[in-house]
C-alpha positions in Angstrom: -252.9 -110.1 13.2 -254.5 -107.1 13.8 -253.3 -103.5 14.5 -255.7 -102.0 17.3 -255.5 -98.8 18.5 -256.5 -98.4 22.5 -256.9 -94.5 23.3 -256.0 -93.3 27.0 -258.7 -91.2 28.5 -256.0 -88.8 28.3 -255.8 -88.9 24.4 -252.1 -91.3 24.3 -252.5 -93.4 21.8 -251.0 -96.6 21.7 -251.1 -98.9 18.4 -250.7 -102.4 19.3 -250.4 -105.2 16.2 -252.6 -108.3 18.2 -252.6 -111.8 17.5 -255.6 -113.9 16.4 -257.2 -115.9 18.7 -256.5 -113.6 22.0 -259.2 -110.9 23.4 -258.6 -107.0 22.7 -258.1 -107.3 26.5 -255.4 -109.6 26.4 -253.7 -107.2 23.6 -253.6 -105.1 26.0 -252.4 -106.6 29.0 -249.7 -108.0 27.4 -248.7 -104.8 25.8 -248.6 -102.7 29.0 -251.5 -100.3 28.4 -252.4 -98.6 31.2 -256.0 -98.4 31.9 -256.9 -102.1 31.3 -256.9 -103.8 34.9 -258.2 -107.1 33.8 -258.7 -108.2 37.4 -261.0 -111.3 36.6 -258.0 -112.1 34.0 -260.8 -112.7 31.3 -263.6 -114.4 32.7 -266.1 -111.8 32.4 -266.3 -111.7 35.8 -265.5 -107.9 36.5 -265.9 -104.8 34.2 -263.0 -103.6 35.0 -261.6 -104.2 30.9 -264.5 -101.5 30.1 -263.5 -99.4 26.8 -265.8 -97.3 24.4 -265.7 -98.7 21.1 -264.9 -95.9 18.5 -268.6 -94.9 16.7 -267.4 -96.7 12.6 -266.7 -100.3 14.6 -269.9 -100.6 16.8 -271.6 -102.5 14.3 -269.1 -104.2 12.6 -268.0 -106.3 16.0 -270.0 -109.4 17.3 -272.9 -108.5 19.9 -272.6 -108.8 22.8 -273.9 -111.8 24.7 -276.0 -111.6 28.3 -273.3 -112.0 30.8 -271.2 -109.1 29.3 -274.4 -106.9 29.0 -274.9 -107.6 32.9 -271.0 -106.6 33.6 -271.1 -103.4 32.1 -273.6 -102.1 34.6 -270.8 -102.4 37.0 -268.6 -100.4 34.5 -267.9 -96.8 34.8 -270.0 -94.8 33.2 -271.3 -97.2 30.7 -272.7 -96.1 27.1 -275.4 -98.6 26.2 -274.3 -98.3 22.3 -270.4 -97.8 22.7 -269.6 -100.0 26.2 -268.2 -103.3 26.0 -265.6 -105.7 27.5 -262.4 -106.3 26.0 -262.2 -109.7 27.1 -265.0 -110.7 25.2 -263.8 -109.5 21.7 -261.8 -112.1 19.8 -259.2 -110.7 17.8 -259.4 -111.3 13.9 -257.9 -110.1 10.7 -261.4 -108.5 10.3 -260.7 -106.5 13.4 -257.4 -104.6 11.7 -258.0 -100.8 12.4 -260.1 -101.1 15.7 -260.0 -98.0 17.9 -261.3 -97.9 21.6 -261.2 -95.4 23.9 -260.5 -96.0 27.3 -262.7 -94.8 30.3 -261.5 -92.2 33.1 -260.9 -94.9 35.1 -262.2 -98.2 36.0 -264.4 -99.7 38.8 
């Protein structure tokens, strides 16, 4: 497990304990945080999962792979270094202490 924390554009904080093997996206889905519509349910289909990963983490989560680079143009106001889909980050032990903000809103 890991304990992520998922910030509301509005600074609400909600610390979430996630279990390996599901997305950051589904962590939050299935915890009731408001912000993460999921509307493609995980298929990378949509942006509409978008967070901003806190600046310590950026470089210590996988990249990010074509498809999910080409989503986040449709996200709302994307940060090339920050930006990235929650429904294509695997939740690991290594992953323990992860913060993301989430955008104003999502498109």
């Amino acid at each position: 497990m890991a304990k992520i924390t998922y910030l509301e554009h509005n600074g609400t904080a909600h610390v979430i304990e996630v279990t390996n093997g599901l997305t950051v996206m589904e962590g939050a889905r299935d915890n009731g945080v408001p912000g993460i519509e999921a509307d493609c349910g995980g298929a990378c289909a949509c942006s509409t999962c978008h967070v901003y990963i806190a600046h310590e983490w950026v470089d210590r989560l996988p990249a990010k792979d074509p498809m999910e680079a080409d989503m986040l143009d449709f996200a709302w106001q994307p940060d090339a270094a920050r930006s990235r889909l929650t429904c294509q980050i695997k939740v690991t032990s290594e992953l323990d202490g992860l913060v993301v903000q989430l955008p104003e809103k999502q498109i």
